[in-house]
FIPAFI-750330 format. One record per residue (C-alpha): y, x, z; residue number from 1. Coordinates in steps of 0.001 Angstrom, whole numbers, padded with zeros to 6 digits. Each point is the difference from the previous one (the first is absolute). Layout:
<pts>
        yy        xx        zz   num
         Y         X         Z   NUM
...
</pts>
This chain:
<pts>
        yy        xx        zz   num
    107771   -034019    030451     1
   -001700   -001168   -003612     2
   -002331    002944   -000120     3
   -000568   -000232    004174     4
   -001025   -003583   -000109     5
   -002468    000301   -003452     6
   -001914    002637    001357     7
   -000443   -002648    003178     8
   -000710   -002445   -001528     9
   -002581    001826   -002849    10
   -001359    001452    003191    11
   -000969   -003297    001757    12
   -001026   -001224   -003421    13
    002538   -002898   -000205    14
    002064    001015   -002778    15
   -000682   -000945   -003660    16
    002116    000287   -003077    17
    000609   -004209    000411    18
    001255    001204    003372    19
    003427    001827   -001449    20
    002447   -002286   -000254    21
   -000173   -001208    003394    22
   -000273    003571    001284    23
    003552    000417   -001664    24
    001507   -002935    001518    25
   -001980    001488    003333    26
    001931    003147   -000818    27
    003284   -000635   -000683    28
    000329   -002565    002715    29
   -001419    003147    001998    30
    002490    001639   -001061    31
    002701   -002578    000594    32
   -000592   -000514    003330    33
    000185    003787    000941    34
    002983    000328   -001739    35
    001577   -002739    002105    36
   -001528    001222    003261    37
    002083    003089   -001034    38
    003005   -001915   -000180    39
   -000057   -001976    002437    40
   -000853    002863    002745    41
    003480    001997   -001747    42
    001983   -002649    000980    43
   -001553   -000856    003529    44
    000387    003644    000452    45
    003681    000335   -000960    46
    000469   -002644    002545    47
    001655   -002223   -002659    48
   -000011   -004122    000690    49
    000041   -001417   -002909    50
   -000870   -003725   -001470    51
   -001903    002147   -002835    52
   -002749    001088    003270    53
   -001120   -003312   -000078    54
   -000342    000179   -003604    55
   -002398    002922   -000054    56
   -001810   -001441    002875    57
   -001085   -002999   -002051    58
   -000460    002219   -002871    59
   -002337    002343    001850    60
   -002373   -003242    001171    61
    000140   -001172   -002990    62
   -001240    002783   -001611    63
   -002449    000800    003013    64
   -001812   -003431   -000660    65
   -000478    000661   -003497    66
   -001279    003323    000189    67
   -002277   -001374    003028    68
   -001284   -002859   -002424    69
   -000735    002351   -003012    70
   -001099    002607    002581    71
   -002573   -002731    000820    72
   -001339   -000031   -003452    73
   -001268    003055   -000057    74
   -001869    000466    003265    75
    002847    001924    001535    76
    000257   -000344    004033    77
   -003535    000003    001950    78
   -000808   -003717   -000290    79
    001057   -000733   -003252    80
   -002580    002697   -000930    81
   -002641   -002221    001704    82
    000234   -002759   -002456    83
   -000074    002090   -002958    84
   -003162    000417   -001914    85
   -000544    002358   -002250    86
   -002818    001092   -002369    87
   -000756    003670   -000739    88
    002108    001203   -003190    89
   -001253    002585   -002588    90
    001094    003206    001868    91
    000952    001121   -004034    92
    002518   -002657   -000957    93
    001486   -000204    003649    94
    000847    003638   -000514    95
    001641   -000779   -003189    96
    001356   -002597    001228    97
    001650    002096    002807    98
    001161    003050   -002868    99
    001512   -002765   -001667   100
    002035   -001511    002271   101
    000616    003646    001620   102
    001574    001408   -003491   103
    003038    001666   -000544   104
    002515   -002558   -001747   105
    002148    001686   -002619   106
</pts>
């Protein structure tokens, strides 16, 4: 998802290195919410009625508006993109830029 989103993002020129720790938070409420959508679709499908559904439901939109509102930062659904402006990068140090976050952790 990490390496998915910076090339998107270094692609539409609206990622900068001041731009990470958001995109984390973006991430791993990405994450978060996917994880719960898994969940949540294990229990409806194993037919189970449980108090705890309700729980994941409010989880899931919970998570949903955050990732909409960080989503939103960053120019990701069609007319968030309109409002963006950007200004041509140095195709050089968005590359590295890109490498960098790209690496392989050890």
């Amino acid at each position: 998802m990490w390496r998915s989103l910076t090339k998107q993002l270094a692609d539409l020129r609206v990622l900068t290195g001041l731009d990470l720790p958001l995109l984390e938070v973006l991430v791993i409420h990405l994450g978060r919410h996917r994880s719960l959508a898994v969940q949540l679709r294990a229990l409806e499908d194993a037919g189970q009625i449980d108090p705890s559904i309700a729980s994941y439901q409010r989880a899931l939109r919970r998570e949903a508006e955050i990732v909409k509102s960080l989503a939103a930062s960053f120019g990701l659904t069609p007319s968030d993109r309109t409002r963006l402006h950007v200004v041509p990068l140095d195709t050089d140090r968005s590359q590295t830029l890109l490498k960098f976050l790209n690496r392989k952790r050890s």
